[in-house]
N, C-alpha and C positions, 0 to 999 in steps of 0.2 A: 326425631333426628332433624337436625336444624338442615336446612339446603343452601347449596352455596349459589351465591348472586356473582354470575359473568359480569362485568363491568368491560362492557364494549370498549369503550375508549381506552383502558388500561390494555385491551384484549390488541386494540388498533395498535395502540404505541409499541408493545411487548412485540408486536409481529415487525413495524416499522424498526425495530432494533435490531432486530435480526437480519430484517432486509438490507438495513442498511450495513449491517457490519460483512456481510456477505458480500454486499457491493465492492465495497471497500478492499477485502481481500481479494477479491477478482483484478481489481483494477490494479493492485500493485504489484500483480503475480505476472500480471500482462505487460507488465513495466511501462504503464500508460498512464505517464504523469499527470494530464491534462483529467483523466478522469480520478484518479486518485485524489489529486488539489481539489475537486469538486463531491469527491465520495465523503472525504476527509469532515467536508464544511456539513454537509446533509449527515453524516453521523454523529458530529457535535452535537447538533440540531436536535436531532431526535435524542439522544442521552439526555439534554438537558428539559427536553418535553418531560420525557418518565422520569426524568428523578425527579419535578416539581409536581407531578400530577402524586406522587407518593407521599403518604400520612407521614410526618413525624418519627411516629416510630417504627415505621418500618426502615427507612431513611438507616437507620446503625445497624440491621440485619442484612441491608442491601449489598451483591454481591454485584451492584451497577457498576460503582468506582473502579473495583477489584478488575473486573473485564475492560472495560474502556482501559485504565492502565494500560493492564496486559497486552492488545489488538492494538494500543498506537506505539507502544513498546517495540511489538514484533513488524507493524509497517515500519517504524523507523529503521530497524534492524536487517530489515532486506532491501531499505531505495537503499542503504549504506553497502551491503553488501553487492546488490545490482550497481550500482553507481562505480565501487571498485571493477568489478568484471568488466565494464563498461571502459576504463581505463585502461585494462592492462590488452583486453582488446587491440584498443586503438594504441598503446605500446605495440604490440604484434603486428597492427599495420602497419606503421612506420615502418618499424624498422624492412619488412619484408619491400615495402616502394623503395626503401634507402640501398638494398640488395639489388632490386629489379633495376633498377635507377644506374647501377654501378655497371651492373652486367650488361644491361644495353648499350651502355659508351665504349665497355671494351670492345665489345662483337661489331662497334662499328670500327673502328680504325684498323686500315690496315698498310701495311707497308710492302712498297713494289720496290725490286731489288731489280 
C-alpha cells in the first residue's frame, strides 16, 4: 500500500486559504471596510500562491477558481446590500432631523394676546 506524502507547503497554503477566506468573511460581515480592502488583497494573495504551487493537471480538477468566484461574489453582494441599508438609514435620519427641526420651531413661537 503506497503512503501518502503531506506536502507542508501545500499543507501551509491550503490552511492560509482558509484563513484567509475566513478573514475576509469576518471583515465584511463586520461592515469593516478598511479591513475588508486589506482581507480582500491578502486573499488574492494566497489564491494565487495555491494555484501556482499546483501541477498542471490538477489545475482543471481544482475547485480553487470555483470558491474564490463564489466568496468575492457573495462579499460583493453584502458591501451592496450593507451599503443600501446604510442609505436608507441615513434616509430615516434625515427625514426624522427634518421632523425634529420642524417641531422645534413650532413649540418655540408663541403669541401674547
Amino acid at each position: 500500500m503506497a503512503r501518502l506524502v503531506q506536502d507542508p507547503v501545500g499543507d501551509d497554503l491550503r490552511e492560509g486559504l482558509e484563513a484567509a477566506s475566513r478573514e475576509l468573511r469576518a471583515a465584511v460581515i463586520a461592515v469593516d471596510h478598511v479591513r475588508a480592502e486589506a482581507s480582500v488583497h491578502r486573499y488574492i494573495d494566497v489564491v494565487r500562491q495555491r494555484w501556482e504551487t499546483l501541477p498542471q493537471q490538477e489545475r482543471a480538477a481544482s475547485a480553487i477558481p470555483a470558491r474564490a468566484r463564489e466568496l468575492l461574489a457573495w462579499a460583493r453582494q453584502m458591501t451592496l446590500i450593507q451599503r443600501n441599508l446604510a442609505r436608507d438609514q441615513y434616509g430615516v435620519l434625515q427625514k426624522a432631523g427634518r421632523y425634529h427641526g420642524a417641531a422645534s420651531s413650532h413649540g418655540g413661537l408663541q403669541v401674547k394676546g
